[in-house]
N, C-alpha and C positions, 0 to 999 in steps of 0.2 A: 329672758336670757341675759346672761351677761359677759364679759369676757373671759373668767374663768370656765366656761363650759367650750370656750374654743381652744387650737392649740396653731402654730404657722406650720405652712407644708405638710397641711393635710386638708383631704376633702371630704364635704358631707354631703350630704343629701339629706336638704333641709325644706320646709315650708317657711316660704316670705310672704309678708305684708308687704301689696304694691302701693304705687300712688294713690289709688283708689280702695285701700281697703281690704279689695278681694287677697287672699289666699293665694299662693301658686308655690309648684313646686320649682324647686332649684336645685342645682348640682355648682358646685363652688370648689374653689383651690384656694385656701387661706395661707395669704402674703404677709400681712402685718396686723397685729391686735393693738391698738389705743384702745384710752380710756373710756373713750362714748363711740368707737366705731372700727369696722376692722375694712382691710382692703384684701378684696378676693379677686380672683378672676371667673367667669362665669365658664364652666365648661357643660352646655349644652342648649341646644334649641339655635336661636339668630343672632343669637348673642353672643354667642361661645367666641372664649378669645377679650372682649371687654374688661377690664377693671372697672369696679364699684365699691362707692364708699357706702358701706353696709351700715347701719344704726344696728347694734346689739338688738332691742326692742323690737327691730322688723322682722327677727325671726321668731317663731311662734313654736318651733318644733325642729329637732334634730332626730331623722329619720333614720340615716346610717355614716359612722366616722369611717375613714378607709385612710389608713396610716400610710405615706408615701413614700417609699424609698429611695434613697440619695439618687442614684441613676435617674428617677425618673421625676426629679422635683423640677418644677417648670422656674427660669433664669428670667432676673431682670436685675435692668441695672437700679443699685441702692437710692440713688437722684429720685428715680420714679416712687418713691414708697414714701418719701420724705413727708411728715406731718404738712408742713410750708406748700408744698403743690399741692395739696387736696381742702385747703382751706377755701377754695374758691371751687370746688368743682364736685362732681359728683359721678362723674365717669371718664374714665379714657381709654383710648384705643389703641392698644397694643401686643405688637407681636413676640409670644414670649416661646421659650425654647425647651425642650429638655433633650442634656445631653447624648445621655444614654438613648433615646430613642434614633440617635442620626440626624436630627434635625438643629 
């Protein structure tokens, strides 16, 4: 995969390569696409709610795109998405919002 096959403020349902290799499903809300990696946030399992810096390469398959409409795009401030923060990290944890839902 690469970053033309993603789009921002939309979610898939993808199969990822973990640290280990194995396969696993995931459900994702994509924030931001660079060149070697995008930032999502994971919406589902123990996770849900995390930001991750995803490598293109670790996804192996795109399952289902679900296009997300304004109301219900999940809010974060621009600081958090910045290339410069995620140079050092590979996850954070964060409370993101969407309007339209009331929250």
């Amino acid at each position: 995969m690469d970053q033309s096959n993603f789009s921002v403020d939309t979610q898939y349902s993808v199969t990822l390569k973990d640290a280990s290799g194995k396969l696993r499903p995931a459900n994702i809300y994509v924030y931001r696409l660079y060149d070697d990696y995008m930032i999502a946030r994971r919406t589902d399992g123990p996770n849900s709610g995390m930001l991750f810096k995803i490598a293109y390469g670790d996804v192996t398959k795109i399952v289902k795109t679900i296009k997300v409409l304004d109301k219900k795009r999940f809010m974060l401030p621009e600081a958090m998405l910045k290339p410069k923060i995620w140079e050092t990290r590979d996850t954070m944890m964060s409370y993101s919002s969407a309007p339209g839902l009331g929250k």
